[in-house]
VEXLOTOR-423244 format. One record per residue: residue number from 1; residue in one letter; x, y, z of N, C-alpha, C, CB in turn. Coordinates in pm, 1 decimal. Atoms other than C-alpha are relative to their C-alpha. Glycine has a CB too. Layout:
! VEXLOTOR-423244
ATOM, seq, type, neast, nnorth, nup, caeast, canorth, caup, ceast, cnorth, cup, cbeast, cbnorth, cbup
ATOM, NUM, A, X, Y, Z, X, Y, Z, X, Y, Z, X, Y, Z
...
This chain:
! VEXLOTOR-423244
ATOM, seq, type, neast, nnorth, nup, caeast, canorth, caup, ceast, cnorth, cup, cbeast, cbnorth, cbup
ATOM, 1, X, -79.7, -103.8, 60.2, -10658.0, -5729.0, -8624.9, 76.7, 72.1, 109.1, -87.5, 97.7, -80.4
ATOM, 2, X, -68.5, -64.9, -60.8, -10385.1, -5544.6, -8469.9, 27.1, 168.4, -62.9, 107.7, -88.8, 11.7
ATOM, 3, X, -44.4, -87.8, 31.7, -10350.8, -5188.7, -8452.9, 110.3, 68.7, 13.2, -53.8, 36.5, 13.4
ATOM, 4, X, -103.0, -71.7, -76.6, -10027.4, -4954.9, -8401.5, -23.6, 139.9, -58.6, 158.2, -59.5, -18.5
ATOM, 5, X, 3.5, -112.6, 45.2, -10011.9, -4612.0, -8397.4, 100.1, 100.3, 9.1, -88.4, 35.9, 37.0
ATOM, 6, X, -129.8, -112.0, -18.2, -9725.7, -4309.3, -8373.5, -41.6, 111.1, 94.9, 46.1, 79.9, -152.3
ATOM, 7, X, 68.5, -113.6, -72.6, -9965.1, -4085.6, -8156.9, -68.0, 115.9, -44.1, 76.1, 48.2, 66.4
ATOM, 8, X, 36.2, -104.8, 104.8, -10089.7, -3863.1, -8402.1, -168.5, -58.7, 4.6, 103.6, -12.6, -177.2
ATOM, 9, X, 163.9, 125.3, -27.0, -10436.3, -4115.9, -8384.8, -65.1, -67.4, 91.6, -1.5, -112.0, -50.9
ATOM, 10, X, 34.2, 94.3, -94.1, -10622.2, -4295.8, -8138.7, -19.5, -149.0, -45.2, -115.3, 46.8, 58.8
ATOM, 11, X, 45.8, 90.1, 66.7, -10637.1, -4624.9, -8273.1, -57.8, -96.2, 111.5, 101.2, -51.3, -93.5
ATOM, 12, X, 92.7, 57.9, -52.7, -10820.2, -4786.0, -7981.2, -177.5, 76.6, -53.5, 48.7, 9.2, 160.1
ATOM, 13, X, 123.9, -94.3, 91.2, -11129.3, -4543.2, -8148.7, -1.0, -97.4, -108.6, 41.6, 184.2, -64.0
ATOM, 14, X, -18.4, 41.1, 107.0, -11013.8, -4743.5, -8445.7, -50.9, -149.5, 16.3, 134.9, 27.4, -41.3
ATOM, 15, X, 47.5, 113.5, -38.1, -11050.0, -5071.8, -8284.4, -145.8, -39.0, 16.7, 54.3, -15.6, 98.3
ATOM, 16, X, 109.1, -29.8, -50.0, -11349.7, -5024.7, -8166.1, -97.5, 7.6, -76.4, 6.3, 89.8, 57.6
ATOM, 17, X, 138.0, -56.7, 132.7, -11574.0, -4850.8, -8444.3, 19.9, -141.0, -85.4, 48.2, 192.6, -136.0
ATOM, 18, X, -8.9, 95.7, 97.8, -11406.4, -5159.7, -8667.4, -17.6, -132.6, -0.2, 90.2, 7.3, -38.8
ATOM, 19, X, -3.7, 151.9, -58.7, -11408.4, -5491.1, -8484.2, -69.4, 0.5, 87.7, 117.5, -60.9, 47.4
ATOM, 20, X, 30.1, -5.0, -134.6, -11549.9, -5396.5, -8153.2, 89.4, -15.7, 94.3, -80.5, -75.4, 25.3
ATOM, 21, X, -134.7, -12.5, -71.8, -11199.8, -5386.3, -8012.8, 29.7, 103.4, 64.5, 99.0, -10.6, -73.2
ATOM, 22, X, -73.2, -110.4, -108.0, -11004.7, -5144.9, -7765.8, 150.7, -39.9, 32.4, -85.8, 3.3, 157.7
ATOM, 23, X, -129.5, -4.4, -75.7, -10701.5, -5112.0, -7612.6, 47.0, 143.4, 31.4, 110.6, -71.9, -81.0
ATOM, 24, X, -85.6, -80.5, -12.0, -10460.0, -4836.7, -7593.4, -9.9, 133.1, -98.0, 109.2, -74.5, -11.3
ATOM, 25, X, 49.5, -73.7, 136.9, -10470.4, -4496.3, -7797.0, 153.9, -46.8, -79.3, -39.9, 212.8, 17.8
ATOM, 26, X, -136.0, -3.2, 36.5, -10103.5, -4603.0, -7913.3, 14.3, -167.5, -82.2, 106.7, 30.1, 156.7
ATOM, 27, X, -41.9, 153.7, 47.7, -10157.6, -5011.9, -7952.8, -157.7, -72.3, 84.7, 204.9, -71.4, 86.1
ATOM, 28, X, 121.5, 65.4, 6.1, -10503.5, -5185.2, -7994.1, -6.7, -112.2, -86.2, -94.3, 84.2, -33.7
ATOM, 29, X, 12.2, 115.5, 71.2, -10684.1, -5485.3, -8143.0, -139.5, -32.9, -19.0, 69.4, -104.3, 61.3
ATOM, 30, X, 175.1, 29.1, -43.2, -11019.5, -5663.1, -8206.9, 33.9, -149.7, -105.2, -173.4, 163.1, -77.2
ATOM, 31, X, 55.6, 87.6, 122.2, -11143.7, -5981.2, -8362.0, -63.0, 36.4, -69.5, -58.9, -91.6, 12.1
ATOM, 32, X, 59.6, -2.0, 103.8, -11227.6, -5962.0, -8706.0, -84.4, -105.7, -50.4, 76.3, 24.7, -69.4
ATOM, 33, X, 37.0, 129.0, 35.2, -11523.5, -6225.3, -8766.2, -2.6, -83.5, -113.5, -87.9, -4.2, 25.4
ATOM, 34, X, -16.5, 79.0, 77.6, -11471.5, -6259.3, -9124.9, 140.6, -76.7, -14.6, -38.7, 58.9, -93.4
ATOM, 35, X, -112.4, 66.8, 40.2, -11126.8, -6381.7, -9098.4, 32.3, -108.4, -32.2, 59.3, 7.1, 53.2
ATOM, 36, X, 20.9, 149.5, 11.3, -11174.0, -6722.6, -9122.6, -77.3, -26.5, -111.8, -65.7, -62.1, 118.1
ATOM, 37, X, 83.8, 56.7, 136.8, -11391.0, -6700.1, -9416.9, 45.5, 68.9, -104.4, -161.7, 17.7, -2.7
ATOM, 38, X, -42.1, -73.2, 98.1, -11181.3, -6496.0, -9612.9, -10.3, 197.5, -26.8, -72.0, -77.6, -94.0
ATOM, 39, X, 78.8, -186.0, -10.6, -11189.5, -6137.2, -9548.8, 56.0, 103.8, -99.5, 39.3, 91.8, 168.3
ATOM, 40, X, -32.2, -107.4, 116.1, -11170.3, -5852.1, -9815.6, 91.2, 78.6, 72.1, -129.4, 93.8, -62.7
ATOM, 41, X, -73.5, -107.1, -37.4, -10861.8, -5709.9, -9743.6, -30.8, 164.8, -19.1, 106.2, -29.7, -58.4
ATOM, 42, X, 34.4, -158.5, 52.7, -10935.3, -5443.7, -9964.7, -106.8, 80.7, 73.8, -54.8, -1.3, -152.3
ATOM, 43, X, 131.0, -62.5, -72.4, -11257.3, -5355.2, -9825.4, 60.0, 39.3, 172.0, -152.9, -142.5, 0.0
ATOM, 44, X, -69.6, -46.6, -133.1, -11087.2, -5322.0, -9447.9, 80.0, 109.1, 17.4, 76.2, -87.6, 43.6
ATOM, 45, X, -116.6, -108.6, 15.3, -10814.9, -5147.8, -9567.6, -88.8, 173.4, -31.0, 118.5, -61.2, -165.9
ATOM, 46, X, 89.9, -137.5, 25.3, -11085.7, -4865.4, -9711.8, -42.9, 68.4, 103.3, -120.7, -19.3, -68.9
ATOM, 47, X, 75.3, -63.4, -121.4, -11222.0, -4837.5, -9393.7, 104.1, 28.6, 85.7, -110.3, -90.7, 73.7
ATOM, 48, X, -134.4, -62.3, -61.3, -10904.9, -4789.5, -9218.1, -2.1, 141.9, -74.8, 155.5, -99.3, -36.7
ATOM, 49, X, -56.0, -91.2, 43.6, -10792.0, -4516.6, -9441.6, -144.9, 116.9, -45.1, 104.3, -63.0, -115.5
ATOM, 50, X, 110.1, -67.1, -8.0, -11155.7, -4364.8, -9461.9, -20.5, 60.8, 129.9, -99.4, -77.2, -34.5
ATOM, 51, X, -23.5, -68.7, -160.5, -11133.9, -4337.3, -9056.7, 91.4, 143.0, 17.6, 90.6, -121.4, 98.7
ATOM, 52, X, -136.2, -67.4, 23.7, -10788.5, -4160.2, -9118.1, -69.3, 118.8, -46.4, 116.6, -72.3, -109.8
ATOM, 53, X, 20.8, -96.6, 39.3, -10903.9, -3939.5, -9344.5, -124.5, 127.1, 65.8, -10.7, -50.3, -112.6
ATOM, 54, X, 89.1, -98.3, -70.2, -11200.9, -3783.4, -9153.9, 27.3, 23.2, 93.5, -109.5, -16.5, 16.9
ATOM, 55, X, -82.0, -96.1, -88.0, -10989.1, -3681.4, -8872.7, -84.5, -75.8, 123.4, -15.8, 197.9, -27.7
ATOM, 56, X, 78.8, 82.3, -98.7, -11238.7, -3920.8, -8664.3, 61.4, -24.0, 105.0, -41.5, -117.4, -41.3
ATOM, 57, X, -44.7, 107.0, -109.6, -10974.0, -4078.5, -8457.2, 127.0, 100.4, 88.7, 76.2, -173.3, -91.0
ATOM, 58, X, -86.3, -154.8, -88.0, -10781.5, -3708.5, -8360.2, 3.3, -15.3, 108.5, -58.5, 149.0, 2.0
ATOM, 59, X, 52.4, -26.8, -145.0, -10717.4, -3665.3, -8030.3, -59.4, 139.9, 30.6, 115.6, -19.5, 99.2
ATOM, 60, X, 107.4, -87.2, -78.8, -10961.7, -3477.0, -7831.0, -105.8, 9.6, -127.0, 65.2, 172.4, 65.5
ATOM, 61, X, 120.4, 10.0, 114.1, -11212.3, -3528.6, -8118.6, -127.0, -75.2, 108.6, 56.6, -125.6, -168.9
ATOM, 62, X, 111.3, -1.4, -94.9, -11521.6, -3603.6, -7862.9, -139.8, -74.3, -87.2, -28.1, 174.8, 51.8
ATOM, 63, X, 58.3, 34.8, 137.3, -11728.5, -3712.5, -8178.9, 54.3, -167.6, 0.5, 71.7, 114.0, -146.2
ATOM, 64, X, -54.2, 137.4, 33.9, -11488.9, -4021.1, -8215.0, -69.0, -114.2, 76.7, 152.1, -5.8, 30.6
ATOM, 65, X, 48.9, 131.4, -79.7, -11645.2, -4254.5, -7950.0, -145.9, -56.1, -74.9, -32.3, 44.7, 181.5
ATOM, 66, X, 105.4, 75.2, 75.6, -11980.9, -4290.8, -8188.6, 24.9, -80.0, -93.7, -79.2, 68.9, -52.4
ATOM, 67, X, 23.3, 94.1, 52.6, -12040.3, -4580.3, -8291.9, -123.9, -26.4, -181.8, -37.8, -52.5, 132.7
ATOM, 68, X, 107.0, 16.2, 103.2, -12241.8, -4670.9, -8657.5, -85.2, -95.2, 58.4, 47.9, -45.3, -141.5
């Protein structure tokens, strides 16, 4: 998965918590292992926009680097 972001987000935080990915707070990535077997978009997409919404991936949010 590829992330991009506008700066408003960290999406290496995003990478990370979701794939086990990193990069950049601006432009990240990770392998996704179900991809190959069919992966629930939908279900990904929730968790994207579930991240979003709890302000998780803010900058200077200090909180964001935990992991589930």
């Amino acid at each position: 998965l590829s992330f991009r972001a506008n700066g408003k987000i960290d999406v290496s935080l995003m990478a990370k918590k979701l794939v086990g990915g990193g990069g950049h707070k601006n432009a990240s990535g990770g392998l996704f292992a179900a991809y190959k077997d069919g992966a629930n978009y939908n279900y990904i997409k929730a968790q994207i926009v579930d991240l979003i919404k709890s302000k998780e991936l803010k900058k200077g949010n200090s909180d964001a680097t935990n992991t589930q």
